[in-house]
C-alpha distance (Angstrom), angle and dihedral (degrees) to the residues before:
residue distance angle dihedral
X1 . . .
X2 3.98 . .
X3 3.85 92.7 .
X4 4.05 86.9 54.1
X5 3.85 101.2 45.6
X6 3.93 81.7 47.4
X7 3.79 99.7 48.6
X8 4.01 89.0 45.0
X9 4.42 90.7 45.6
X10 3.95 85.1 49.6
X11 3.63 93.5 49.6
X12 3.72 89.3 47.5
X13 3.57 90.6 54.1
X14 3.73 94.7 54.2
X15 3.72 89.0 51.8
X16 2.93 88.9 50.4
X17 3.98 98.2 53.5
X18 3.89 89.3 41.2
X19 3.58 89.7 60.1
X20 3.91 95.3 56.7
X21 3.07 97.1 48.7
X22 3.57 91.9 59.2
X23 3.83 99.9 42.0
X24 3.91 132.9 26.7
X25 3.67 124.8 168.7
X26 4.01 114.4 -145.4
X27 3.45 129.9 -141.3
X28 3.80 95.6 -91.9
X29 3.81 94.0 49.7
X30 4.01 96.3 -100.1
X31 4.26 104.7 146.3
X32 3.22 105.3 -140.0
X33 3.69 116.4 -157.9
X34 4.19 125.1 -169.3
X35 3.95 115.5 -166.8
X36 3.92 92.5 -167.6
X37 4.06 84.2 111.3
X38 2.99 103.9 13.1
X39 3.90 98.8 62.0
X40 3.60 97.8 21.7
X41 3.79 89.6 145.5
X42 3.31 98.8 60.2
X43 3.68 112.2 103.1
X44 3.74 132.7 -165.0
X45 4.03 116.1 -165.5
X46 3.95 94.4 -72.2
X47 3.82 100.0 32.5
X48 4.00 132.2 -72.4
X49 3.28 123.5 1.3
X50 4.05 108.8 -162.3
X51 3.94 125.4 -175.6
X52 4.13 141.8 -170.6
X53 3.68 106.9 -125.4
X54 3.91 111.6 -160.8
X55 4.00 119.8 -147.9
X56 3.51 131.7 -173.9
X57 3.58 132.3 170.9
X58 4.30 86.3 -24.0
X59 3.89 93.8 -52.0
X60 3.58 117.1 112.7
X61 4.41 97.4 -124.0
X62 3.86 90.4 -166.2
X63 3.76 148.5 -41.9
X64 4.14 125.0 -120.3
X65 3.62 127.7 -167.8
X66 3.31 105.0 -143.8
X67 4.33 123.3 -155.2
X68 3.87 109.4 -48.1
X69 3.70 136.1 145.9
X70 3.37 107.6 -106.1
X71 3.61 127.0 118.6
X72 3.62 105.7 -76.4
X73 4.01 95.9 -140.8
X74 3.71 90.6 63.8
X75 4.08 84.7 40.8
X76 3.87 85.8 58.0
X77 3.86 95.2 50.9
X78 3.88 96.0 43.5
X79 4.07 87.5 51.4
X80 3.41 89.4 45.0
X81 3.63 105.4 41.9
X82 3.53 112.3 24.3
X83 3.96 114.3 24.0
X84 3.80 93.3 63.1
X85 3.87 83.7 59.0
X86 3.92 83.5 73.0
X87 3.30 99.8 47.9
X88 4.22 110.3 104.4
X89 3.73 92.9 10.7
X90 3.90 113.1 146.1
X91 3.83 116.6 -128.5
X92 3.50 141.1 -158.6
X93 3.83 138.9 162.6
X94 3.70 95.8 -88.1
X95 3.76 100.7 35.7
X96 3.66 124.3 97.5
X97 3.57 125.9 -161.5
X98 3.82 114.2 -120.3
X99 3.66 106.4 -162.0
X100 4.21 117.1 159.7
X101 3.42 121.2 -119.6
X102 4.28 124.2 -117.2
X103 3.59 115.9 -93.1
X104 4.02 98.1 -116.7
X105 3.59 103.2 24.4
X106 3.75 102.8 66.0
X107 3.06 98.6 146.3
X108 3.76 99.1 49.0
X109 3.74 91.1 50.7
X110 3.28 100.6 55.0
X111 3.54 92.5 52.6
X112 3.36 92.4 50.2
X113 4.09 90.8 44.9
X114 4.18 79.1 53.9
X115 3.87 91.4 50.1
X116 3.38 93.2 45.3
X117 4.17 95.6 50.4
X118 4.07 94.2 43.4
X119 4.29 83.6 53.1
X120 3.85 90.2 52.3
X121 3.59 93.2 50.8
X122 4.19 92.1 45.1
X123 3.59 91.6 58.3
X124 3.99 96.6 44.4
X125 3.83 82.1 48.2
X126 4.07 102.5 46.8
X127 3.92 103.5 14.7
């Protein structure tokens, strides 16, 4: 009976971990929502491509790449060109955000797209 409660409070805990590292909340109420595990199989051209996606009051503040390996011209044009799209968008649990991709870095914007979708759905889930 000990060994049970145990395994079941352990996997608790690691639920529980999991959880912030996708999510924290900052002191002026801005979700803040990291897809490095939490769409670790999205790939881009070179590999992952994991973002920050910043919420406040249902409005999508801004989107950060954060360190991948993808080429880092085509990492330039979707931070230039695309992530400011998100920025002031209104959300809500049915809404998706339709952002287009960069011409030349397909691959890396639909990741990101991806990224940006499974983060939206997070916070509806666990806000």
């Amino acid at each position: 009976m000990k060994k049970i409660v145990l395994s079941i409070f352990l996997i608790a805990v690691c639920m529980a971990s999991y959880a912030d590292d996708v999510m924290r909340k900052e002191k002026d109420g801005t979700y803040v929502i990291n897809t490095t595990t939490l769409a670790q199989d999205v790939k881009g051209y070179m590999g992952a491509t994991p973002v920050e996606v910043y919420i406040k009051k249902n409005k999508v503040v801004k989107v950060v790449m954060l360190k991948s390996q993808e080429t880092p011209k085509y990492n330039a044009r979707v931070k230039k060109n695309m992530l400011p799209l998100y920025e002031g968008v209104k959300i809500t649990k049915k809404s998706s955000v339709d952002v287009d991709g960069v011409t030349g870095a397909t691959f890396t914007s639909n990741a990101v797209k991806e990224n940006v979708k499974r983060a939206l759905q997070y916070y509806w889930q666990h806000k």
